[in-house]
N, C-alpha and C positions, 0 to 999 in steps of 0.2 A: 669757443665751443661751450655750449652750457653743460654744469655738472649738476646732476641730478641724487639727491639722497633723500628718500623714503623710510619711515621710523615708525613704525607699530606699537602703537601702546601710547600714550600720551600723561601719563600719571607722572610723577617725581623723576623718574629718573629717564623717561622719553623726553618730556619736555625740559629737563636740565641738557640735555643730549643737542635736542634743535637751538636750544639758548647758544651753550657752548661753540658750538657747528654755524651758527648768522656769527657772532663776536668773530671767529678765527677769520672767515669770507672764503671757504675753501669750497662752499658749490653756491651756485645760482639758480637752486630753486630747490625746498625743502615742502617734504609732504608730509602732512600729520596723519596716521590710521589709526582708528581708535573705535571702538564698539561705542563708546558714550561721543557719539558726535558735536554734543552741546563743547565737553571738557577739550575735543580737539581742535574745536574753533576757537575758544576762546582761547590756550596756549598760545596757538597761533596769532590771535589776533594782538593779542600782549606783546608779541617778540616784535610783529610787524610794527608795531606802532613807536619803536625804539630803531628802527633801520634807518632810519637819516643821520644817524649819528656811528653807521658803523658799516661795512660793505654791504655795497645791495643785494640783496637776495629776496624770491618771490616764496614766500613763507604761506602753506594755505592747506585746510583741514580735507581730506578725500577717504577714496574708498581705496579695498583691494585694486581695483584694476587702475586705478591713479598711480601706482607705483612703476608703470610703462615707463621703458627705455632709465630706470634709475640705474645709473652707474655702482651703487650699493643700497641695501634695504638693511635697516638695522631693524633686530627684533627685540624689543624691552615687555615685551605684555604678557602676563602671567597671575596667578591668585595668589597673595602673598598667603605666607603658612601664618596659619591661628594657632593660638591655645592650644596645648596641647594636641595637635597634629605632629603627628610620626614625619620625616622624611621620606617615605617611602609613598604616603598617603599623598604630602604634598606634590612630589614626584611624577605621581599617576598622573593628579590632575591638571597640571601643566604639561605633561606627554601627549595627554588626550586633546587638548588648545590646541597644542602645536600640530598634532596632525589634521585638525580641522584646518588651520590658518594658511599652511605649508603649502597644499598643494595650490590655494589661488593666487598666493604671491609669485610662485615660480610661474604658472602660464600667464601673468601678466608680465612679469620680468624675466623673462629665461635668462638673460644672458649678465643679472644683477650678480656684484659680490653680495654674500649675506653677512652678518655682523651678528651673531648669536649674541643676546646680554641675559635672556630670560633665566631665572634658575630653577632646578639646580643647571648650572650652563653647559658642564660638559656630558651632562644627561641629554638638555634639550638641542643641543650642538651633535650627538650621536642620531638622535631621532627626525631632526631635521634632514640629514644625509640618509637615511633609511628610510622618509616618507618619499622624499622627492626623486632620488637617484641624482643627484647632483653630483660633478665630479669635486672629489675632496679637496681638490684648490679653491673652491669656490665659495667655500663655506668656514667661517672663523669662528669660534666661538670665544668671548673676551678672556676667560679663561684666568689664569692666575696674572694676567696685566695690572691687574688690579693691586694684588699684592703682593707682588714684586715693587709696587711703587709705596706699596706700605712698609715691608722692607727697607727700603733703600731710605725712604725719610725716617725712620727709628736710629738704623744706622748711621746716618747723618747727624740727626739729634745728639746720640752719645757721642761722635766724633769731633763734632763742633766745627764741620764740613757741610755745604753746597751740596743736596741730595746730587745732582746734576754729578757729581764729582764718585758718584759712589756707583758701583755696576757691578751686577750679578742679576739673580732670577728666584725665584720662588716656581717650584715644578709638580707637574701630579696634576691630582682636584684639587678646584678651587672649595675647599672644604677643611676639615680636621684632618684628613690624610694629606694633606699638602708635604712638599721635602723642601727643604732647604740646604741646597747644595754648597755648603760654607766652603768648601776650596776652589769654589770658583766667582765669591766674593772678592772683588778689588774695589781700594781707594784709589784713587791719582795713580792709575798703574800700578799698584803694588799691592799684593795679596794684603789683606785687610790689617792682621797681625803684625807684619811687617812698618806696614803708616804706622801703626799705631805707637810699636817698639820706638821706630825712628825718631818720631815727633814726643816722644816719649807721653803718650796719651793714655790714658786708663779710661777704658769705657764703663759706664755706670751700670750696666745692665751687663750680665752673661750673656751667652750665645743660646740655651737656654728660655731665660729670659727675653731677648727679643723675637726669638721665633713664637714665643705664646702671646706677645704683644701681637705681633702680627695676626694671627689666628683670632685672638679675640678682639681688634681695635674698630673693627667692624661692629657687632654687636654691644662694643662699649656709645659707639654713636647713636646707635639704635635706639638704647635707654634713655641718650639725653635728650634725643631730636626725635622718635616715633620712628627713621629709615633712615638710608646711605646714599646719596644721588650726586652730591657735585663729585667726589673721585672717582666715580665709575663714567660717570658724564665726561669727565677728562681723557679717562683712558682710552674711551671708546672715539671720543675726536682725535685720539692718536692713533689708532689706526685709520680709524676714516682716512687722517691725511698719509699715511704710508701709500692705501691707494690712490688715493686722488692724486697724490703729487709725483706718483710709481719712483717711490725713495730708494725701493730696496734695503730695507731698515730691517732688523731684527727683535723680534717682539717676542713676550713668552704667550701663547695665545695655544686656546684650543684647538685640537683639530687629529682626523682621525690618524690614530698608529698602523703601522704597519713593518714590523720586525724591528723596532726601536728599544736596543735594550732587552730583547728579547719577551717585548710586547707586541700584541696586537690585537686588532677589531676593540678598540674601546676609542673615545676622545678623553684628552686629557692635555695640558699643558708642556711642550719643551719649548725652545728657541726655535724661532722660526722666519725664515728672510719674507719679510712682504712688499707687493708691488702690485702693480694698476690690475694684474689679474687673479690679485689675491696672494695666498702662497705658495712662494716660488720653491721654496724648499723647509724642509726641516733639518734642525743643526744638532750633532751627536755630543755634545760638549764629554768632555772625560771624566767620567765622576769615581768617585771613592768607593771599593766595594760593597760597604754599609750605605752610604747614595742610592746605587742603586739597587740594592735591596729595597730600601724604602719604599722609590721609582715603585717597582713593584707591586708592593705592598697598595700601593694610593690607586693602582690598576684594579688590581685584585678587590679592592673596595667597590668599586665605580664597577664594575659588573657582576659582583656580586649584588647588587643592588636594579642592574639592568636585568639580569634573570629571574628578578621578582616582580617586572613590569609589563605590564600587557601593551606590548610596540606595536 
């Protein structure tokens, strides 16, 4: 059967996205959408011309309605924030994208998973599900994937451990409100403090300390490079293959609440089991009651911010 993924947006972090997605071979036939058609053929034609040397896939630049019968549509396209632009400014104008884009994606793919990456993501992950009426499995928004995996390699760093080896979540917005649930960090099975004591390790960094590394390690790549694309390019080919491959994996990804924690009507990041029709469930992990306060708090942000937005 062929697998089909469709990717809107063709700039840094679309076209790191279809690069990532031909290397792994996990569909047979990739679509570039892009408003500048020139930037989405030539992506494409760059990747194509490297595919004999890695699984074949039919890599080729189109329109909205070319995204017919994709098994997922990832969304990366959006006006990056300038100078001196508010969040909020920025916000607008990517809400307003997205309700233009939204509805021709869906009646060419009704029955696609969506893959939200556009930011802010779990703004445009909320407005997506509010233009189309899509049912909430259906729709992911990358969400703190991203940095959770930023996490987990810092903590790794100080531990002088195989991130692979390191497991927990980063939860909330993927933003300055983010929560990091430290009791439910583990190393090698063992609550994190525990490795540590055992192996008698001293981490370099507080806890503290690696939570603001995290928050900021992003906009430290920023300053060096201009933008962020191969980690999120990563992330999002990990979901991609949760669906494709219907893993039943658990990812920390966006998507809407409904009486979690004693949230609701927002998207935002918890654990979540994914598989071929998206997510299958979301996971209540047990957090600390400063946790979820936080939780909370990172809620109470993200629609505070939704209620200053013309949806």
């Amino acid at each position: 059967m062929r697998k089909k993924i469709s990717i809107v947006g063709a700039g840094n972090v679309g076209a790191s996205i279809a690069y990532t997605l031909t290397i792994d071979g996990m569909a047979s036939e990739i679509v570039l959408i892009d408003i500048n058609k020139g930037k989405a053929e030539g992506e494409a034609m760059d990747i194509l011309q490297g595919t004999a040397l890695c699984p074949p896939v039919d890599i080729y630049a189109g329109d909205f309605e070319d995204a017919k019968e994709s098994d997922i549509v990832v969304i990366t396209s959006g006006i990056p924030r300038k100078p001196g632009q508010s969040r909020l400014d920025l916000a607008q104008n990517n809400v307003n994208l997205m309700k233009e884009i939204a509805p021709k994606l869906v009646s060419a793919a009704p029955d696609a998973v969506y893959v939200i990456v556009s930011n802010p993501v779990d703004i445009m992950t909320y407005t997506f599900l509010q233009v189309t009426g899509l049912p909430d499995h259906q729709v992911i928004g990358s969400g703190t994937m991203l940095d959770s995996a930023r996490l987990r390699s810092i903590i790794a760093e100080n531990a002088n451990i195989n991130p692979k080896n390191v497991h927990g979540y980063v939860l909330g917005e993927h933003g300055d409100s983010s929560v990091v649930p430290w009791s439910l960090i583990t190393i090698s099975g063992m609550e994190m403090n525990t490795y540590c004591d055992t192996l008698g390790i001293k981490m370099q960094m507080n806890l503290d300390e690696i939570a603001n590394e995290m928050r900021t390690s992003g906009s430290k790549v920023i300053g060096l490079k201009g933008a962020t694309y191969y980690a999120i390019a990563l992330s999002v080919c990990r979901i991609c293959d949760c669906i494709m491959r219907d893993t039943n994996s658990v990812l920390a990804v966006s998507t809407m609440i409904h009486n979690h924690y004693g949230i609701n009507d927002v998207c935002l990041s918890l654990p979540a089991i994914i598989g071929k029709n998206g997510i299958i469930d979301v996971i209540n992990p047990p957090l600390l009651p400063e946790e979820e306060v936080s939780l909370q708090a990172s809620a109470d942000t993200l629609k505070e911010l939704i209620k200053d937005l013309a949806m």
